[in-house]
C-alpha positions as CSV (number, residue, x, y, z in Angstrom):
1,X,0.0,0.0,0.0
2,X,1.7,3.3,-1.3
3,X,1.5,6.0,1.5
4,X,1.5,9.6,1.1
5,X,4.8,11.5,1.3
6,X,6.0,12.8,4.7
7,X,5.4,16.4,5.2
8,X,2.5,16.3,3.5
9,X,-1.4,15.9,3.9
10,X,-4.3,14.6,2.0
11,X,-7.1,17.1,2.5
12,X,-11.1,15.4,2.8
13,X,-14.1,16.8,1.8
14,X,-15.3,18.5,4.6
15,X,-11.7,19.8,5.1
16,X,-11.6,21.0,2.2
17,X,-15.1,23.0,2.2
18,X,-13.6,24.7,5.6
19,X,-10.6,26.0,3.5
20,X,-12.7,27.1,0.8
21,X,-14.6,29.1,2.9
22,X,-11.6,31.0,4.7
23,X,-9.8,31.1,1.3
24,X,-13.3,32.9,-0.1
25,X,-12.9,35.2,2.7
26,X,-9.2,36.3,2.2
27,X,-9.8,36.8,-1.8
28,X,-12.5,39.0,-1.3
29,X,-11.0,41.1,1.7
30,X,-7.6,41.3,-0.8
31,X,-9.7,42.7,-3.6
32,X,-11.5,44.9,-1.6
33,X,-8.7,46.8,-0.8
34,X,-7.9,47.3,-4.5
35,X,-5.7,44.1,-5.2
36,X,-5.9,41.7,-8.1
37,X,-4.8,37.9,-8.1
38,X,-1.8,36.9,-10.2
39,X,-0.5,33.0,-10.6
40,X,3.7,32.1,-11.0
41,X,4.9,28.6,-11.8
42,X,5.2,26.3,-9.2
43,X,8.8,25.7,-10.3
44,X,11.4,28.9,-10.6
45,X,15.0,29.2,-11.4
46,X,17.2,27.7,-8.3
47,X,18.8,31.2,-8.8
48,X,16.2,33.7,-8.4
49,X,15.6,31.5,-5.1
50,X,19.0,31.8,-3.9
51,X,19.0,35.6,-4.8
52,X,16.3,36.4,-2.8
53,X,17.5,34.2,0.5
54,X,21.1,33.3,0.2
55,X,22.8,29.8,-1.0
56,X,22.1,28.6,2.7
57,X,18.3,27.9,1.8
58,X,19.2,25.0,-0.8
59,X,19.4,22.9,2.2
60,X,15.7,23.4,2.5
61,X,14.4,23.5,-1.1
62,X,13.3,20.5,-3.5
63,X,15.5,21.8,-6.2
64,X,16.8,19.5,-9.3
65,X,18.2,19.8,-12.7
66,X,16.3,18.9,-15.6
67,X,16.9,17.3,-18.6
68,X,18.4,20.3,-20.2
69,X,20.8,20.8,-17.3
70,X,19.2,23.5,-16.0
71,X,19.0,24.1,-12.0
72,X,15.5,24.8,-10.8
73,X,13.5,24.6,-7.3
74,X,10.1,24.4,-6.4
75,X,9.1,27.7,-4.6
76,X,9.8,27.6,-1.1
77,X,7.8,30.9,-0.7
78,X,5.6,33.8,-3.1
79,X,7.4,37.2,-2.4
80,X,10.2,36.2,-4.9
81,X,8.2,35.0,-7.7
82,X,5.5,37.8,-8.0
83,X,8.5,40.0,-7.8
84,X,10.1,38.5,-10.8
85,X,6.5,38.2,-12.3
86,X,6.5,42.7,-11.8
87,X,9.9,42.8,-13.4
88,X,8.9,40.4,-16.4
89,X,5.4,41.7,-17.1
90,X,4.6,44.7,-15.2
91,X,7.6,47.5,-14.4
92,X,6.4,49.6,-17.3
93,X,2.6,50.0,-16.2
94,X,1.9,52.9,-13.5
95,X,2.4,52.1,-10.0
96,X,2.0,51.2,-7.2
97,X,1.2,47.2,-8.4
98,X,-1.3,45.6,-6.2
99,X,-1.1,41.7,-6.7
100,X,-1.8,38.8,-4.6
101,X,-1.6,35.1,-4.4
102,X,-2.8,31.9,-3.3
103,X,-0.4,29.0,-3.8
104,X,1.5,25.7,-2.6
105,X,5.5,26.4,-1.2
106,X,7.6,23.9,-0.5
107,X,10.5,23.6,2.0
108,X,12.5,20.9,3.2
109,X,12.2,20.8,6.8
110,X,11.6,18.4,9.8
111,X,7.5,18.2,10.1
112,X,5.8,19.2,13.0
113,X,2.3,20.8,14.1
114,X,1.7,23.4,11.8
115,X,4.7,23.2,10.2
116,X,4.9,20.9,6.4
117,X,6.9,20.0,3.9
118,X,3.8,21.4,1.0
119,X,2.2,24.3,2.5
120,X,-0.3,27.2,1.8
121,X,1.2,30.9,1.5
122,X,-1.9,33.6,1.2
123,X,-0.9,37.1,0.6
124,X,-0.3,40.4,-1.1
125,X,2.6,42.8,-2.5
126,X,1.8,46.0,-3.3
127,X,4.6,47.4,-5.6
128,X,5.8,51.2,-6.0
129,X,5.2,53.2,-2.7
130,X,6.9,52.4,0.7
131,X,4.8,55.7,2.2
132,X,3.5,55.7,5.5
133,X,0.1,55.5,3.5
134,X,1.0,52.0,2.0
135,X,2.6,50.8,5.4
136,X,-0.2,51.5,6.9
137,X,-3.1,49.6,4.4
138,X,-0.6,47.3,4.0
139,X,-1.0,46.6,8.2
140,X,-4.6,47.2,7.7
141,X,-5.8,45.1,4.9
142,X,-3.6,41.9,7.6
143,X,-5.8,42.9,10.4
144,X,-9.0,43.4,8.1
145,X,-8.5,39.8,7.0
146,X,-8.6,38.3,10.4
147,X,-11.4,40.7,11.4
148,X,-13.3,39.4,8.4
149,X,-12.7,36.0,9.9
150,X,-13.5,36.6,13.3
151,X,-10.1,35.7,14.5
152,X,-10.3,36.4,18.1
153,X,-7.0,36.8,20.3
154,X,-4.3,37.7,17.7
155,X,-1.4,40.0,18.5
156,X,-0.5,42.3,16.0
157,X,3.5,43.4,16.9
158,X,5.3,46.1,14.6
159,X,8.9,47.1,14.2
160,X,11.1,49.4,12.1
161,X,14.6,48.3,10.1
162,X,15.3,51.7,9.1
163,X,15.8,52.5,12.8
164,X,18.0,49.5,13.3
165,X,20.1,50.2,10.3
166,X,20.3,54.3,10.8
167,X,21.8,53.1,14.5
168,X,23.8,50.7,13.3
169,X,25.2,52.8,10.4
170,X,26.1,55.8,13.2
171,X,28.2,53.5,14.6
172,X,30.2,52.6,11.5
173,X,28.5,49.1,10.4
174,X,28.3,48.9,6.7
175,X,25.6,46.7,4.9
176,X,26.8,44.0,5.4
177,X,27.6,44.4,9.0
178,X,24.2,45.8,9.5
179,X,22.8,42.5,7.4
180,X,24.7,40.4,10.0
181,X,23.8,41.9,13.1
182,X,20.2,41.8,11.8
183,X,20.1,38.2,10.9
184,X,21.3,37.2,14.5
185,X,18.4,39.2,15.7
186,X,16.0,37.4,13.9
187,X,17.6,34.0,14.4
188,X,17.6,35.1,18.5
189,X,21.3,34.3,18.3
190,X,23.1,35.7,21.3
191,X,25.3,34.2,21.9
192,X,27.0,35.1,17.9
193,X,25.7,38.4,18.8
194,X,27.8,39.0,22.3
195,X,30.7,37.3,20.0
196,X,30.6,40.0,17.7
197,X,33.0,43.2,17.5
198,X,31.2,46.3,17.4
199,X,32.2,49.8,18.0
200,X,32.4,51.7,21.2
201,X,29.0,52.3,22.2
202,X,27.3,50.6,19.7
203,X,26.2,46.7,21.2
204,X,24.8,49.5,24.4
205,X,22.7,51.4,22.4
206,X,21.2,48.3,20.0
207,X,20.7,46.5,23.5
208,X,18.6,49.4,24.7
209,X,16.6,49.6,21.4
210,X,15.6,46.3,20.9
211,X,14.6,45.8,24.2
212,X,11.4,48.8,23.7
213,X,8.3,47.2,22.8
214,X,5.0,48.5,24.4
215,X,2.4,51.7,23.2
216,X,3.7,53.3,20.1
217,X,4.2,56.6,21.8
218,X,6.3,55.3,24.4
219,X,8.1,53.5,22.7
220,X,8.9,56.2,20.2
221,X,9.8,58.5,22.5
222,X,12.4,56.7,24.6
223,X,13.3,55.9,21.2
224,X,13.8,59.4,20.5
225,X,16.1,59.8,23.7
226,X,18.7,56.9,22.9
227,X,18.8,57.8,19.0
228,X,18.6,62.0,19.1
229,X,19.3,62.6,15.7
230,X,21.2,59.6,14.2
231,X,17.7,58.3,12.3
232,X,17.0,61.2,10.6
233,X,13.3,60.9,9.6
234,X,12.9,57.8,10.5
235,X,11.1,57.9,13.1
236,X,9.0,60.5,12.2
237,X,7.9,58.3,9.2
238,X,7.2,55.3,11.7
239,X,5.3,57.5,13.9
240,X,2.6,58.9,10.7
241,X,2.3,55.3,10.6
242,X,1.2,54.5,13.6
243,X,-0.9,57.8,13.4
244,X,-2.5,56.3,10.3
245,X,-3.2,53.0,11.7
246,X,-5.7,54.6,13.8
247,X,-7.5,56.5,10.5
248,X,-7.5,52.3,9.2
249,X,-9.6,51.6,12.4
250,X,-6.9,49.3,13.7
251,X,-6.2,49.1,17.1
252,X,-3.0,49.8,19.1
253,X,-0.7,47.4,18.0
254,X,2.1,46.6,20.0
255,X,5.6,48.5,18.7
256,X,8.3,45.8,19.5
257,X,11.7,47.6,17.9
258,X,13.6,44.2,18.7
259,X,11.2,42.2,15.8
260,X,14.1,41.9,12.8
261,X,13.2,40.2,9.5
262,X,16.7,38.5,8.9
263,X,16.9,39.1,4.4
264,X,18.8,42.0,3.3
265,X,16.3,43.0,1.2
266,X,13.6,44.5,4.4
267,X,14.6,48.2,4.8
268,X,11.4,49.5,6.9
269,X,8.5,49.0,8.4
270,X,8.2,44.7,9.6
271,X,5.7,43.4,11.5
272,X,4.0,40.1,12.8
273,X,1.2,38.9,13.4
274,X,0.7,35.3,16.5
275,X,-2.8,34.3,17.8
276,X,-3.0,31.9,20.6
277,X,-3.6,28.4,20.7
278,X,-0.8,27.4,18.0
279,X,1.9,27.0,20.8
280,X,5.6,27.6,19.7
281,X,4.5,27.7,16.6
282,X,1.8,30.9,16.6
283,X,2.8,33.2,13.9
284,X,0.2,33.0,11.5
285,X,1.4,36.3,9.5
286,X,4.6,38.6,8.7
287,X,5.5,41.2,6.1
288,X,7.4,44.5,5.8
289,X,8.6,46.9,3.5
290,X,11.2,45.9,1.4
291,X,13.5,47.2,-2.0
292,X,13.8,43.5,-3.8
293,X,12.7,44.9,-7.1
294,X,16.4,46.4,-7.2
295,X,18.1,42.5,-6.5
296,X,15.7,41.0,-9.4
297,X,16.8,43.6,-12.0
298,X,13.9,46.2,-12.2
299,X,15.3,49.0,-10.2
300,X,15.0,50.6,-7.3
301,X,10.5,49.9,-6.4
302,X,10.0,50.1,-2.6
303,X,7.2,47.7,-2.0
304,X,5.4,46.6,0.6
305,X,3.8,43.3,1.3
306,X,2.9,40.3,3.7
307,X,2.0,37.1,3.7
308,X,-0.5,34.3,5.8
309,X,0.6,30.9,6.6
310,X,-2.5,29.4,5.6
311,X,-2.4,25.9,7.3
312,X,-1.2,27.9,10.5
313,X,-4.7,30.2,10.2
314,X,-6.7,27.4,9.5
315,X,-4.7,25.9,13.0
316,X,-6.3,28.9,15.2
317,X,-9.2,29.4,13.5
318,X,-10.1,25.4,14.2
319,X,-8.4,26.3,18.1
320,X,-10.7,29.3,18.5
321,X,-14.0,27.6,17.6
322,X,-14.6,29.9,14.5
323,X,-14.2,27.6,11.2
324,X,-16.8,28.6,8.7
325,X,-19.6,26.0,8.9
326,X,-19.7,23.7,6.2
327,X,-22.1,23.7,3.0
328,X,-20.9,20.5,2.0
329,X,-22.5,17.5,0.6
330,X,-26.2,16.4,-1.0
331,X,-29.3,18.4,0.1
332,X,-31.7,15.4,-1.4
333,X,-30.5,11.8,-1.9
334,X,-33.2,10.1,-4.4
335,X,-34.1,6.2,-4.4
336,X,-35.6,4.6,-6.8
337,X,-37.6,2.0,-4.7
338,X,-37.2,-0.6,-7.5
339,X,-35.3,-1.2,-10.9
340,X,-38.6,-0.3,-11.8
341,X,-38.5,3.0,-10.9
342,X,-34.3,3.8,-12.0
343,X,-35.0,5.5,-14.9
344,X,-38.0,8.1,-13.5
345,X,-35.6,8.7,-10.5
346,X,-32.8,9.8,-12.6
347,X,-35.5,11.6,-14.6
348,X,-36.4,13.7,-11.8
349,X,-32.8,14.1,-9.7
350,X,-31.8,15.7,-13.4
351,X,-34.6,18.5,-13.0
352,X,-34.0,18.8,-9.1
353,X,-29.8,19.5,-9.3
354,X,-30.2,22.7,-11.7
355,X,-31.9,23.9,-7.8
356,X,-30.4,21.7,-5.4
357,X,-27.3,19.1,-4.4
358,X,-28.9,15.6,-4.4
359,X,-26.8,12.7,-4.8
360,X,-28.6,9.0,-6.4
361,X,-28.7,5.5,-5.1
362,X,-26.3,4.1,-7.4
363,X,-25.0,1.2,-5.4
364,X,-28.7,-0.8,-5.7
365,X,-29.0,-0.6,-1.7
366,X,-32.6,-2.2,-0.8
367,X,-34.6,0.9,0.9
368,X,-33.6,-0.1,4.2
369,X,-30.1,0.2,3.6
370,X,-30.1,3.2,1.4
371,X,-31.8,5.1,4.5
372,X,-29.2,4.1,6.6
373,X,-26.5,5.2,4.4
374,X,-28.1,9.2,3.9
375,X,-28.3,8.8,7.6
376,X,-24.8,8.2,8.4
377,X,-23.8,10.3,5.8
378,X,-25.9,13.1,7.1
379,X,-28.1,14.0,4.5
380,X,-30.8,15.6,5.3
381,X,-33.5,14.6,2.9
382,X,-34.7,11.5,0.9
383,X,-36.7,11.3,-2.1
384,X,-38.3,8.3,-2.6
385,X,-39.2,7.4,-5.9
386,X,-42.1,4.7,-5.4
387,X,-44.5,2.8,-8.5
388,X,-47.7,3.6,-8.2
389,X,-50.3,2.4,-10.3
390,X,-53.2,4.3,-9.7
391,X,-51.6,7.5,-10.7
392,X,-51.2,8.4,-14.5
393,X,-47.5,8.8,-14.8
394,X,-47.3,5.2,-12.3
395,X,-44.9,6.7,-9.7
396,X,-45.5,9.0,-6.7
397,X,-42.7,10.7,-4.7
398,X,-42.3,10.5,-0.8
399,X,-40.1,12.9,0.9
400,X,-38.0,11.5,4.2
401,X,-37.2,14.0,6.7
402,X,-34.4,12.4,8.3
403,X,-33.5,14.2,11.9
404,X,-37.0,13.5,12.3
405,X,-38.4,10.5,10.8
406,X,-41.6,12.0,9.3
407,X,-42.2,11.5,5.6
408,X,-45.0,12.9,3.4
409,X,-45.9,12.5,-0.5
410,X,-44.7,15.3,-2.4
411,X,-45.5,17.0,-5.8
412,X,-41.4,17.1,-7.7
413,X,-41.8,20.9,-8.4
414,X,-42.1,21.2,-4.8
415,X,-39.1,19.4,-3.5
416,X,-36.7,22.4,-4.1
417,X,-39.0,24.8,-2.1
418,X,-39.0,22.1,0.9
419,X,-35.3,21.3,1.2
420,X,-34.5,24.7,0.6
């Protein structure tokens, strides 16, 4: 018996409806804020992969080379392609782009709860303004999408690169020295960080940075008092932001200046979003502002984007009580009490489906049995099509409520009306 691969799921019916449903709810949330759905390959060049992360990610990819020798991966993530898509198909229409996606990623990794091998990325890039304004509905449209869910008890956390990299540059780090520190950050690596040779002064003040977090005007303003000048308008920018965020109708969020998004690509705003109930793993969202336009080719775009791990939603939405119902399955299942009756019964379930979901006996289950099977599958209604030969057509139809047992003989034009 062949088994399904590890790190990966099969997906049932009723699992399947749920994830419809949610997936429903994030396109039209997306395109209500102005953003239209695009579609890459599922397979890119292994290069454009490694130019976005670095060669260390080939030790999580399914890459390969095909038959023409060429190296390729399958996309371990959606930021790079609809990127390369913008600089392909789209640098030369007016800005900003607004584009989002709904695909299967794949990484190489050890499997655990909310965590596979094939997983769901939903989200959104929005190409040509890093503005406060475009921060800002960038954050909003996130929290909009959880809102629209009913998501209760996520924690929306937001940082700022440019004030990490403004200190760190006043101290002397160049890009690269900046890149390092920041990846360390976001890796929580301490100990590499109290290894590392900085400048007089410099591990004191980053210490007292990333360890604000709290209401944005606090934070800010002790901000203010470590920094002085050395940010320029950074955080003046950060702070119209915030100011903004409250115009979107969202919230306080919490301003954490210690959240670092370790690629050398994120230059501003970065932010995450966790809900409970996931355990260590509990971010379900994370995004930023970011200049990888520039690394693909096309210039120097800001953009500004996020995106939802989808399987990790679906985890807290399941945790939190607040997966969509589901829809799913057969309204009607119709019997044909006899061989007799086959032909009138498919007759009649053709007419009934252009109005409602019904399923047919096609299995040649005695009445009995076929009753027993819409009851354990949880269909509601049964349509039995029985001879009779004192009517003019020789059949009548009996409807079978079956959460409570009653039945009654029904005209077929009214069957849609009754199951409704």
């Amino acid at each position: 018996m062949f088994k399904r691969p590890r790190g990966t799921r099969d997906l049932l019916p009723d699992e399947m409806a749920a994830r419809r449903a949610v997936e429903s709810v994030l396109r039209q949330t997306f395109e209500s804020f102005g953003y239209g759905e695009i579609q890459t390959p599922t397979f890119e060049n292994l290069e454009l992969i490694t130019a976005k992360s670095g060669v260390e990610i080939t030790g999580h990819l399914y890459d390969f080379t095909d038959k023409s020798d060429r190296k390729l991966a399958l996309r371990p993530e959606l930021s790079a392609p609809t990127v390369r898509l913008y600089v392909n198909e789209l640098r030369t229409r007016p800005k900003p782009r607004k584009l989002y996606y709904f695909e299967n990623c794949f990484r190489y990794e050890r499997p655990q709860k909310g965590r596979y091998r094939e997983f769901w990325q939903a989200g959104v890039e929005q190409i040509g303004s890093a503005r406060p304004e475009a921060e800002a509905e960038a954050l909003a449209l996130a929290v909009a999408c959880l809102e629209r869910l009913e998501l209760k008890d996520f924690r929306l956390s937001i940082g700022h690169l440019g004030i990490l990299r403004s200190l760190l540059a006043s101290h002397g780090l160049d890009d690269q020295g900046q890149n390092q520190v920041i990846g360390m950050l976001d890796r929580g690596d301490e100990e590499g960080l109290l290894g590392l040779s900085l400048p007089p002064g410099a591990r004191e003040d980053l210490t007292a940075v990333i360890g604000l977090k709290g209401e944005g005007a606090a934070v800010l303003s002790k901000a203010r008092e470590v920094i002085g000048t050395r940010c320029g308008d950074v955080l003046d920018s950060f702070d119209a932001v915030l100011s903004l965020l409250r115009g979107f109708g969202v919230k306080e969020p919490v301003v954490d200046l210690g959240i670092a998004r370790g690629l050398d690509y994120y230059t501003g705003m970065v932010f995450e979003i966790r809900a409970d109930g996931l355990g260590a793993q509990d971010q379900i969202c994370g995004g930023g502002t970011y200049s990888l336009v520039k690394v693909f080719g096309g210039g120097d775009v800001p953009s500004c984007g996020f995106g939802f791990g989808f399987d990790r939603l679906m985890l807290a939405l399941e945790s939190q009580g607040r997966l969509p119902a589901s829809a799913l399955g057969p309204r009607v299942f119709v019997v044909p009490e006899s061989r007799k009756m086959l032909n009138r019964a498919i007759e009649i379930i053709s007419d009934l489906r252009k109005e409602v979901s019904c399923e047919l006996e096609l299995m040649g289950r005695k009445l009995g049995k076929a009753l027993s099977y819409a009851n354990t599958e949880g269909i509601p209604y049964v349509l039995i099509v029985s001879e009779d030969t004192e009517d003019e057509e020789g059949y009548k139809l009996i409807l079978r409520d079956m959460s409570s047992g009653e039945q009654k003989t029904i005209d077929y034009r009214e069957v849609a009306d009754e199951v409704g």
